[in-house]
C-alpha positions in Angstrom: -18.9 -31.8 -33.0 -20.3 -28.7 -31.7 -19.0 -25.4 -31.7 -17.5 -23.5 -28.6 -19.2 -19.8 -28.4 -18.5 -17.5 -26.2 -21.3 -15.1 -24.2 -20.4 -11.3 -24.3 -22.3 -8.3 -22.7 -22.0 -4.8 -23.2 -21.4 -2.6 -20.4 -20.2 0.1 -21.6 -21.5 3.4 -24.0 -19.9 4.1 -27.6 -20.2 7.3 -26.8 -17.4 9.4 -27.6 -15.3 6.4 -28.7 -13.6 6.2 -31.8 -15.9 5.4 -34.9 -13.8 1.6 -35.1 -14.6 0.7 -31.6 -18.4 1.3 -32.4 -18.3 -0.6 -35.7 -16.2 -3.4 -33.9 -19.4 -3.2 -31.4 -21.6 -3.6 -34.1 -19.7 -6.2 -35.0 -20.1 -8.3 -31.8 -23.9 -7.6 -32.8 -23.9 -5.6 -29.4 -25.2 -2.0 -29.8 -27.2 -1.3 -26.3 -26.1 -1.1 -23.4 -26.5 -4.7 -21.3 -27.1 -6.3 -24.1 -26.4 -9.9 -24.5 -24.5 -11.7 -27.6 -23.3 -15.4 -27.7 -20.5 -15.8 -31.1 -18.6 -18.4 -31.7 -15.1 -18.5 -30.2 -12.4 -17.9 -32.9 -9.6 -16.0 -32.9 -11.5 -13.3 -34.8 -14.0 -13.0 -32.2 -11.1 -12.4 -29.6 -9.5 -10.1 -31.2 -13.0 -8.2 -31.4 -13.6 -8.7 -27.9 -9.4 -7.4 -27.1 -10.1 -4.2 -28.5 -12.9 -3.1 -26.5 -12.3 -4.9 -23.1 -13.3 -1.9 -21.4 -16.9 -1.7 -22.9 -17.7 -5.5 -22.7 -17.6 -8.2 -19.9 -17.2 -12.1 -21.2 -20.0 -14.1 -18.7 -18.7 -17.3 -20.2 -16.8 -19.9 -22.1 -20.4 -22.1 -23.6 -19.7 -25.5 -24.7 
């Protein structure tokens, strides 16, 4: 049975962010701007992706 993933980008800069929401980007293995990460979609990974929806953009639910 094969895992669902998800496929993040980052669009936004850490920049004068809090020190969580870089480490949480980090986290996402995303750390440059456009950057491309696929994860596997757990509620985990949501909760990542929740707390910086305004530096990220999901491109997809993968099979």
């Amino acid at each position: 049975m094969a895992q669902k993933t998800v496929r993040i980008e980052q669009i936004g800069s850490p920049i004068r962010r809090e020190g969580d929401q870089r480490a949480t980007l980090i986290g996402l293995k995303l750390n440059k701007l456009h950057r491309v990460s696929e994860l596997e979609d757990t509620p985990s990974v949501r909760g990542m992706i929740r707390k910086v929806q305004h530096l990220v953009r999901v491109l997809g639910d993968a099979a």
